[in-house]
N, C-alpha and C positions, 0 to 999 in steps of 0.2 A: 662396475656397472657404469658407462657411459650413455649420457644423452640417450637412454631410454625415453623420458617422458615429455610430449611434445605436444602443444595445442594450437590450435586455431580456434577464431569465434567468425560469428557473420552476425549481421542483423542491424536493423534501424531502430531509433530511439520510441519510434509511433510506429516503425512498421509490425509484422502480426507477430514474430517473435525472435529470441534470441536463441543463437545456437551453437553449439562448441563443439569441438570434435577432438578427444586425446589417444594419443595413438603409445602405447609403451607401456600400459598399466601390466601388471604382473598378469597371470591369472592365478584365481583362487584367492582374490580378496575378498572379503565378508563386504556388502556393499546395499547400501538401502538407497531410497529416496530420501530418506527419512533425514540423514547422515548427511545431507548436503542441505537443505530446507532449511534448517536450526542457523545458519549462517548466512543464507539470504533473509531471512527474517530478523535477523538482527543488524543486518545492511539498511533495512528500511525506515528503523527507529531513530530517534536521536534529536532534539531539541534544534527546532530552527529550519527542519525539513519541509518543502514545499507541498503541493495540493498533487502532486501525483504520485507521494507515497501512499495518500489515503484513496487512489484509484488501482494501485496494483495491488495483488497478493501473490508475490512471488514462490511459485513452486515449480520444483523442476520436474522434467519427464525423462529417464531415462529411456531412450528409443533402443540402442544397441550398445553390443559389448557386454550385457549382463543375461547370467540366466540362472533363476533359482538364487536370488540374492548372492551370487559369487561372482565376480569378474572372467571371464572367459579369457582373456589374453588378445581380443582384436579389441578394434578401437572404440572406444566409448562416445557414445553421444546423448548428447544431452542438450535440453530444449525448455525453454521457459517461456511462455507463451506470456504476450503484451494487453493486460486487457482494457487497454485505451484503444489497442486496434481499433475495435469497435467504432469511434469516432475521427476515425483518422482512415478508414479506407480508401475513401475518392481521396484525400493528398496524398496517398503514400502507397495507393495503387503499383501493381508489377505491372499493369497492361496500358495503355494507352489512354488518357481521357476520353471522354466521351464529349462530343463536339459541345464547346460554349460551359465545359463545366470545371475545366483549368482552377486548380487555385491561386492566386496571387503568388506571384514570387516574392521571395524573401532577397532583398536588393540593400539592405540597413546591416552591416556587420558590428558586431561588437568586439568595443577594444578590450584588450586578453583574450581572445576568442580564438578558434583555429578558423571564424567564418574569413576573414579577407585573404589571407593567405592559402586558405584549402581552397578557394574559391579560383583566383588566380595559378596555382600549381596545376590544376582539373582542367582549366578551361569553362568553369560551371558562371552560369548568369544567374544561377537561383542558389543562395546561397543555404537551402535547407539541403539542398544532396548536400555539402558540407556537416550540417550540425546534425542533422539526423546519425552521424555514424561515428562524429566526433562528441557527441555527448557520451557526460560520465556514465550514462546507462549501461553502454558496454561493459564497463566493471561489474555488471552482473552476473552474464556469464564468467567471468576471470572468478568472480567467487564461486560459484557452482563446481569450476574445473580444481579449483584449490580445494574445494570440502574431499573430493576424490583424496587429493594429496595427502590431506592434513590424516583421512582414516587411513592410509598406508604409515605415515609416520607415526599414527598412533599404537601401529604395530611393534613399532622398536624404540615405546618409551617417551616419545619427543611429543611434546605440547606446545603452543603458541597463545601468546595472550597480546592484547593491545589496551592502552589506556591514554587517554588524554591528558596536557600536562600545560596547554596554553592555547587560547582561544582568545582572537579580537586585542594581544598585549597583556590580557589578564592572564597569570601562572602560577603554579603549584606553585610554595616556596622553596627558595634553593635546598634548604636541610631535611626537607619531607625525605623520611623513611617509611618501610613500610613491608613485611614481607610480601612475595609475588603471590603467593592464593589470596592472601586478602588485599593484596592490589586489583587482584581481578576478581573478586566476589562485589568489589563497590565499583568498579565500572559498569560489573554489567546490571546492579540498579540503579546507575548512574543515568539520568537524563541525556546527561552531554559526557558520560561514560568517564567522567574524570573521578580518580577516588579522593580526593579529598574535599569534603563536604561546605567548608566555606571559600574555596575555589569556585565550587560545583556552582556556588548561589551569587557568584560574583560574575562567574559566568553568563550564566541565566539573564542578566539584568543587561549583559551588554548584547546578544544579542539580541532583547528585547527593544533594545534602545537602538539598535543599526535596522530592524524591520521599523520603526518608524520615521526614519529616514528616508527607509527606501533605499538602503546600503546593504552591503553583506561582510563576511568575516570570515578569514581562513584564523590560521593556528597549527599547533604542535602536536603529533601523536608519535606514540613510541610504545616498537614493537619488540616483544621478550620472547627467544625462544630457548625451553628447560627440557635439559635431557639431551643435548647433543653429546654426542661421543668425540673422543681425540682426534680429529684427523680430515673431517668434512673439507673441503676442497681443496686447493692445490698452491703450492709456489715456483709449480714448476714453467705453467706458461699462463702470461697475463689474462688469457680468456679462461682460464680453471679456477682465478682466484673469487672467493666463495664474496670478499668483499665488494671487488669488481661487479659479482655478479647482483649481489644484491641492490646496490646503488642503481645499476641501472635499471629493474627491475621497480623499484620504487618509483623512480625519476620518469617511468614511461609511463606512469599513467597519469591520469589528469588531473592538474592542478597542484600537482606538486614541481616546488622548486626548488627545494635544499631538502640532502640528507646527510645524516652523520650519524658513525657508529662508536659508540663508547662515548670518549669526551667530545667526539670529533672536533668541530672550531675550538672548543675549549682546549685542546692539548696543545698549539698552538701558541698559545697566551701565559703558557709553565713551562718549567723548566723539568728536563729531563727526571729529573728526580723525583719529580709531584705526579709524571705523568705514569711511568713505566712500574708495571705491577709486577713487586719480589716475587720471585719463587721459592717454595717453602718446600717441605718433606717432613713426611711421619710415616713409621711403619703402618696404621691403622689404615688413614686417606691417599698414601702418597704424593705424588704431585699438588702443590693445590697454592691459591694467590690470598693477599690478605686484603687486595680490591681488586677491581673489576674495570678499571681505567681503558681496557682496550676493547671490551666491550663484546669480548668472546672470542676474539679472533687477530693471530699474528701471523703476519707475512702471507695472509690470504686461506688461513687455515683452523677449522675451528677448534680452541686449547682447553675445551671441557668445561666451560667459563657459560656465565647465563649469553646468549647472545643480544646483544641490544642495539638496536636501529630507531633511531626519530627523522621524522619528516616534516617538512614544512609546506605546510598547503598555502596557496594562495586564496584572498576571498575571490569567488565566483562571478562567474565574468557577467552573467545578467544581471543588471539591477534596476529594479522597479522606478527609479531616478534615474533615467538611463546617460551616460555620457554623449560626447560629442560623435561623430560619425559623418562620412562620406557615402552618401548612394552612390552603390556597384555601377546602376544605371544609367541615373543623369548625371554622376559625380559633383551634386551639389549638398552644401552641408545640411544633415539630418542631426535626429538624434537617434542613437544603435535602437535597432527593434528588441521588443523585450518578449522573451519567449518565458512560460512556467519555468519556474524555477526554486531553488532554495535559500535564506539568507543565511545557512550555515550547514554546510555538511560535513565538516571535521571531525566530528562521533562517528560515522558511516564512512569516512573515508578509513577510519584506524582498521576500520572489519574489513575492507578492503584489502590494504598494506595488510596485514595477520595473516590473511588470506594469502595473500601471492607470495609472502615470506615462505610461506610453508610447503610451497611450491617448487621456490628456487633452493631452500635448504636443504630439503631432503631429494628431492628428485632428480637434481640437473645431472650430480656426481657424487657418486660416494667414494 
């Protein structure tokens, strides 16, 4: 099965909803609302989150592609209505102002932002058609298309988990163990979704301390996925390989700037022999490693191994402190306009990354 499973999304961050469209889903999957809801609602939680999570209640509406809770085999759509629309009609309007009722352009970019450069690429003078489509909102939809994912993988065994492991410089310790169900039973009572509890509260404290700044905070999440079988993608050409494909997958969504799987930088800094995991044999398990160094996957192909990927999110480009900045218009110096925002979304970025893992795991290629 080849490049079956395909999506798209549309929508604005204020405008009246988001909407995705997957095109490849089998038919005759068991398929609820129900089944994708439980992972956008867990997108919206998480310590440090701004004033528009406690405006949305993200549920999705399946429009098409399903009938009698089973997947029909055409394409799925799916639709999560914004319910900030409401205050945001006249700016983000489809039709034309109404004379004299224009909003203010948005002319102040922020550094880290995709506002000056989406601005300049477009030809745009208002630099909200930029943020409206480049905010991390869209990752809403991408979770909704992945809950689809995650219940087809949940067909044959395969699960995904995420936990936090370092926020704002604060991190787990290096020798933390821990098995994976109760790695993920304490994330998800997890605040800031990380399972070790005096981490958790060290955490807590610093983003407490960067909201009263008026700063924000990226960090580290790492995503597990159990139950892959021998063989998930390819070494045969650089675009099949499953790590290729992951990386970039991570990488393209927002606000992430480093990923590594297994040791990643750390294997780098050893020597072949600390790094490469024996291969062992028994008649009971057969095949089987005595670690996990590469982090589920060799030469681009999954080796039966737990799969492990961490991201590094950067902190958030709005800050209530806001930086230095150039007006688009006068081009004289401002300081960046400050739109709602969050001073930490690294707990909701990992439901993200889990999400879209499960996406490119199981669906691209088998």
């Amino acid at each position: 099965m080849a490049e079956i499973f395909r999506f798209l999304t549309a929508g604005e961050s204020h405008g009246e909803a988001l909407t995705a469209v997957i095109d490849g889903v089998p038919a005759g999957l068991p398929l609820t609302e129900a089944d994708i809801d439980v992972d956008l609602a867990r997108r919206q939680r998480g310590y440090g989150r701004g004033g528009r999570m406690k405006i949305e209640r993200d549920r999705v509406h399946i429009v098409s592609g399903l009938r009698w809770g089973h997947t029909l085999g055409s394409p799925l759509t799916l639709q999560i209505a914004n319910r900030d629309w409401e205050n945001w009609k006249a700016t983000m309007s489809v039709g034309p102002p109404e004379a004299g009722t224009a909003p203010k352009e948005v002319t102040r970019p922020r550094p880290g932002h995709a506002d000056l450069a989406g601005a300049m690429k477009y030809g745009h003078r208002d630099i909200r058609n930029v943020l409206e489509r480049s905010s991390a909102r869209e990752t809403t939809a991408r979770v909704a298309v992945a809950g689809v994912a995650k219940r087809l993988l949940a067909e044959f065994g395969i699960t995904i988990l995420s936990h936090v492991t370092e926020i704002g410089g604060v991190r787990i310790p290096g020798d933390f163990e821990m098995p994976w169900d109760e790695v993920k039973r304490r994330a998800e009572t997890s605040e800031v979704r990380c399972a070790d509890t005096e981490t958790e509260a060290a955490i807590i404290a610093a983003i407490d301390d960067a909201k009263a700044k008026g700063d924000t905070l990226g960090g580290v999440f790492e995503v597990v996925a159990l139950g892959c079988p021998v063989g998930l993608g390819s070494y045969v050409q650089w675009d099949r390989r499953l790590d290729g494909r992951l990386a970039q997958a991570f990488s393209a969504i927002q606000a992430i700037k480093g990923v590594e799987l297994g040791l990643g930088f750390e294997a780098a800094r050893r020597p072949g022999s600390a790094v490469h995991d024996e291969i062992l044999f028994d008649a009971e398990s057969g095949f089987r490693r005595s670690s996990n160094n590469a982090g589920g996957l060799e030469g681009g192909v999954t080796n039966g191994q737990p799969v492990i990927v961490r991201a590094a999110m950067k902190p958030l480009s709005t800050l209530r402190t806001p930086l230095k900045s150039v007006d688009l218009a006068t081009k004289e110096a401002v300081e960046a306009v400050v739109e709602r925002s969050d001073v930490c979304a690294v707990p909701a970025a990992g439901i993200v990354r889990r999400n879209h893992a499960a996406y490119v795991e199981g669906l691209k290629r088998w």
